[in-house]
C-alpha positions in Angstrom: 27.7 -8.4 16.7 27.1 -12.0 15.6 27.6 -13.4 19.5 25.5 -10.2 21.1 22.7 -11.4 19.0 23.2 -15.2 19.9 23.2 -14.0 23.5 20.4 -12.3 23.0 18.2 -15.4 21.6 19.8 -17.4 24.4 17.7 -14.9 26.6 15.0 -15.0 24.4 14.6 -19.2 25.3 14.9 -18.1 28.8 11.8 -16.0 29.2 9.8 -18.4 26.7 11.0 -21.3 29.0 9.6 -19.2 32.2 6.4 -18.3 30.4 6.1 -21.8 29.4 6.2 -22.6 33.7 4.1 -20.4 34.3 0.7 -21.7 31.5 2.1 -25.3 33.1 1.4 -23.6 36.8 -2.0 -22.3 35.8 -3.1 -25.6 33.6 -2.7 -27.6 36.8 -3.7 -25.1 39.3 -7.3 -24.8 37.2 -7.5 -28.3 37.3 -6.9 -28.4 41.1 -9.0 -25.9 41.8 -11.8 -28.0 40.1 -11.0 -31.4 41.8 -10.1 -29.7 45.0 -13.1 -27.2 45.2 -10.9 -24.6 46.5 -11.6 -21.1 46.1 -8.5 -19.5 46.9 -6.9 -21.5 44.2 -9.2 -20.2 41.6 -7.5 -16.4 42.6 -4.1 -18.1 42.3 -5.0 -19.0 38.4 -6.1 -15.2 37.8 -2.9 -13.7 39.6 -0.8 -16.3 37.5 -2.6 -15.1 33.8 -1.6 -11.2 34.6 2.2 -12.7 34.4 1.4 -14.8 31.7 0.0 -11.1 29.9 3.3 -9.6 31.1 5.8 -12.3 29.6 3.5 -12.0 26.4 4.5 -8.4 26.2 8.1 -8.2 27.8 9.0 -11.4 24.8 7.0 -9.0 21.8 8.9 -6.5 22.6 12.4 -8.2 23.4 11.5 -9.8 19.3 10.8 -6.2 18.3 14.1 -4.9 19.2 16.1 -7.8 17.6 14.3 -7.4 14.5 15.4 -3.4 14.9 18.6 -3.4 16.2 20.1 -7.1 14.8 20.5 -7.6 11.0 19.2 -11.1 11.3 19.6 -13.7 8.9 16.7 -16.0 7.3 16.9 -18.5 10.1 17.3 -15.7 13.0 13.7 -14.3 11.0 12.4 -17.7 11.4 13.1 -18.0 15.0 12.2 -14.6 15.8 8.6 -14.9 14.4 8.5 -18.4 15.7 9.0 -17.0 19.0 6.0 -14.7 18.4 3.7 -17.0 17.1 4.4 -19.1 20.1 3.1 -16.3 22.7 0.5 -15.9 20.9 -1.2 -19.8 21.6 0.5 -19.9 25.1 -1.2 -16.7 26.1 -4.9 -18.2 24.9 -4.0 -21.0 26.7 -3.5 -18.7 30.0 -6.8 -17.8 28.9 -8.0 -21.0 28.6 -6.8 -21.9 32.2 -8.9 -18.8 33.9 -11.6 -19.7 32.3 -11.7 -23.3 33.5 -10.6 -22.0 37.1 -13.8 -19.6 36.4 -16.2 -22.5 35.9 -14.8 -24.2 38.8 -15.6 -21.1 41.0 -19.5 -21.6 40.5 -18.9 -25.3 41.0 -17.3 -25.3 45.0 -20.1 -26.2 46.8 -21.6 -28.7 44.4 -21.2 -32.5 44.5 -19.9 -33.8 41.4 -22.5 -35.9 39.2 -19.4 -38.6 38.2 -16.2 -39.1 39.4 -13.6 -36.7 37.4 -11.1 -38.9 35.7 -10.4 -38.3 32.5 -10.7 -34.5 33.1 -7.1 -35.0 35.1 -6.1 -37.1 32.2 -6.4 -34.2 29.8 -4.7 -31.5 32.2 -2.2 -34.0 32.1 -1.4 -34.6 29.0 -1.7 -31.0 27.8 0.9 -29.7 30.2 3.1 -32.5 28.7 2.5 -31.1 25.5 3.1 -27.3 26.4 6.7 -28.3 28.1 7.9 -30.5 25.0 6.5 -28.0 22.6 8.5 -25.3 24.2 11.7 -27.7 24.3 11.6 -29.0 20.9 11.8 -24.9 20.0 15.0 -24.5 22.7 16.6 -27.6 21.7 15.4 -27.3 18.3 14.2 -30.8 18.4 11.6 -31.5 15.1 11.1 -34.9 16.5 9.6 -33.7 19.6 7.8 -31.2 18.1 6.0 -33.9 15.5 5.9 -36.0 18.7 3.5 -32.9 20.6 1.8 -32.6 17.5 0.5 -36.6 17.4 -0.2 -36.1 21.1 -2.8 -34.1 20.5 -5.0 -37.1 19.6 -4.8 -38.1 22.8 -6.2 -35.0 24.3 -9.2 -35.5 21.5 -9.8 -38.6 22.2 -10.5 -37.8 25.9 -12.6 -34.9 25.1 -15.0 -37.7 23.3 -14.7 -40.0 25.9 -15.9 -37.4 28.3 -18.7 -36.0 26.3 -20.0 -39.3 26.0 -20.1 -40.1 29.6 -21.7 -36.2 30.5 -24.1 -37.6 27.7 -25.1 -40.7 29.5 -25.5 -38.8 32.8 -27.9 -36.7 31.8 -30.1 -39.3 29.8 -30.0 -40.8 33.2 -31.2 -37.7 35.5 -32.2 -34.6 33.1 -31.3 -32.8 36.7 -27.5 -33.5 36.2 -27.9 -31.1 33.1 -26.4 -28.1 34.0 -23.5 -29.4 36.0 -23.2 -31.8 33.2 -22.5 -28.7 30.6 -20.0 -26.9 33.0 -17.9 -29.9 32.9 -18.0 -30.3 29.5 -17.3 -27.1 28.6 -13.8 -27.1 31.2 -13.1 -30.6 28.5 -13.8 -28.1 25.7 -11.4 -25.9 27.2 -8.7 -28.6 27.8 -9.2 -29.4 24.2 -8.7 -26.2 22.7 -5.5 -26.0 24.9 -4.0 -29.2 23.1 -5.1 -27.2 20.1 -3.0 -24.7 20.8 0.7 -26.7 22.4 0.5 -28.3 18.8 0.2 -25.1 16.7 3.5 -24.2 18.9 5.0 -27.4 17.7 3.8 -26.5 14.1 5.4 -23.2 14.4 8.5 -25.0 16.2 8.7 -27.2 13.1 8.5 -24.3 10.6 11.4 -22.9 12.9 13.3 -25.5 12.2 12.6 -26.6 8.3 10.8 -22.9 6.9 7.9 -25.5 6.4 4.7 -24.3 7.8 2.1 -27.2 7.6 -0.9 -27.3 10.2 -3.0 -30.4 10.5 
């Protein structure tokens, strides 16, 4: 019974791992469909959150039935609602992805008002943070998963550093206004994503220690 039930949470890593690729696809296909003004990858990013809303379900239900069928111990409960804590943020952060691939739609035929640097910079970094998160839960690494969490800084500290520059460009041209606000609203987004890797490091941590402590 005991090795069923580790087989089963070896397949449970396996389809958090492949929902994992797929945010990490649709974080950086947003982002290039922004920098790349390309339509037909803004359809790519909506096609990619429908299987980010179908790995949500298929691991709910795959946690359900080990709760059901498996007499789990403590740690198996801590891993188990780990696990669903976890879809939880990386399905927002599909979210979040659309709905900077959504901005970039209205923004194809516009010439940018500043060159996009640090908005790269954040994509970046957050799908760093989404790939260790979901390792340090695999490898059950609370190092890594303290690491994501003080990573997240980083992503703040871009999101300042861009809303200070949007700032600027508007005081210089009230004209760059509204372009100026779509941008920073994709930052917002990119932030909000950060947000979420490190509550999955948080819940990764609690995984590991039964210690739930959010910044």
């Amino acid at each position: 019974m005991r090795n069923k039930f580790d087989h089963e949470l070896e397949n449970l890593n396996l389809e958090l791992i492949k929902m994992g690729s797929l945010i990490e696809n649709a974080i950086e296909l947003s982002t290039r469909s922004l920098l790349e003004q390309d339509l037909e990858l803004v359809g790519k990013v909506n096609e990619l959150e429908i299987e980010i809303d179908e790995m949500e379900k298929t691991i709910e239900s795959h946690c359900l039935k080990l709760l059901l069928q498996q007499q789990p111990v403590a740690s198996d409960l801590r891993i188990i609602s780990t696990a669903l804590k976890m879809i939880t943020d990386m399905e927002r952060i599909g979210d979040n992805a659309e709905d900077i691939a959504e901005i970039a739609r209205f923004m194809v035929n516009q010439k940018f008002i500043k060159d996009l640097v640090h908005i790269p910079q954040m994509a970046e970094a957050t799908i760093s943070m989404v790939t260790r998160s979901v390792d340090a839960f695999v490898n059950k690494d609370r190092k890594l998963a303290e690491e994501v969490c003080a990573y997240d800084d980083i992503v703040d500290n871009l999101f300042q550093v861009v809303k200070k520059e949007l700032i600027e460009k508007i005081q210089e041209n009230t004209e760059n206004g509204e372009q100026a606000i779509d941008l920073l609203m994709i930052a917002k987004y990119f932030e909000r994503i950060g947000d979420h890797a490190e509550n999955i490091a948080e819940w990764v941590i609690f995984s590991i220690t039964g210690e739930h402590k959010p910044k």
